[in-house]
N, C-alpha and C positions, 0 to 999 in steps of 0.2 A: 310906848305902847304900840307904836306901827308894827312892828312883827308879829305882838303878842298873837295876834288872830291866827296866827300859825298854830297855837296850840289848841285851839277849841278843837279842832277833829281829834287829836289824841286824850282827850278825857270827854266823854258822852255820859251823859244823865238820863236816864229812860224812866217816863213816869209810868210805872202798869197799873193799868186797872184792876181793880179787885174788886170780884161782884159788881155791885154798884154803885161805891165811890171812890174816886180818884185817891191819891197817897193825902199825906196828912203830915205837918211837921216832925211829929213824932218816929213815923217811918225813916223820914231825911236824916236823924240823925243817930237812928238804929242801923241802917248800911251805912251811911258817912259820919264816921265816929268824930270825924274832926273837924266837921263842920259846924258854924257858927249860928244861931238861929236870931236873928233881928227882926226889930218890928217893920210892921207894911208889909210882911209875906215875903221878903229877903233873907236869903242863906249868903254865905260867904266860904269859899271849900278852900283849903289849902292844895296846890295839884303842883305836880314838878317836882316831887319829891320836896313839898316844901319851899321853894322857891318861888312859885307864882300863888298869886289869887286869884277866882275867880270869885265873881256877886252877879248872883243871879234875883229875880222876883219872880214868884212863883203865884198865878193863878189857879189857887187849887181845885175850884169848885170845874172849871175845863181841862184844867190838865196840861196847864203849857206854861213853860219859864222861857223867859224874856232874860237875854245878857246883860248885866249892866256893865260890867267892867272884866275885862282882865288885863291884869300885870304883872310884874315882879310886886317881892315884897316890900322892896324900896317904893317903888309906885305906888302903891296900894296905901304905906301909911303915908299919905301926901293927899289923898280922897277921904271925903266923908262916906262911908260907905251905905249910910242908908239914905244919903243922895245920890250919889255918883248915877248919870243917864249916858255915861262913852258911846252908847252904842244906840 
């Protein structure tokens, strides 16, 4: 996982606001087809063309996701992912 941080600038998540509430599960996975929706307010997105994870938790009601992990996909099944706190 020590490099992995290399790749969070090459994949960005941008929550927009729309009128006046913030995005909503359902959006997460209307533009991210192949992302995984967990409980606690966790997604899980396939990025690297498939090869890494990222797990993020999402405060939706402000607007802001907190990392929880990136890896490879080796790494990733090695983490419970609706614990995992790496970061």
């Amino acid at each position: 996982m020590a490099n992995n941080a290399l790749l969070l600038p090459s994949y960005s998540l941008a929550l927009v606001r729309r009128q006046q509430s913030f995005i909503v599960e359902n959006d997460i996975k209307a533009q991210y087809g192949n992302a995984s929706i967990l409980k606690d307010s966790r997604v899980v997105f396939n990025i690297c063309g498939n090869t890494h994870r990222l797990i993020v938790k999402i405060n939706y009601d402000v607007g802001i996701i907190f990392v929880k992990f990136v890896g490879t996909h080796a790494e990733y099944d090695q983490v419970d992912a609706e614990t995992i706190n790496a970061y």
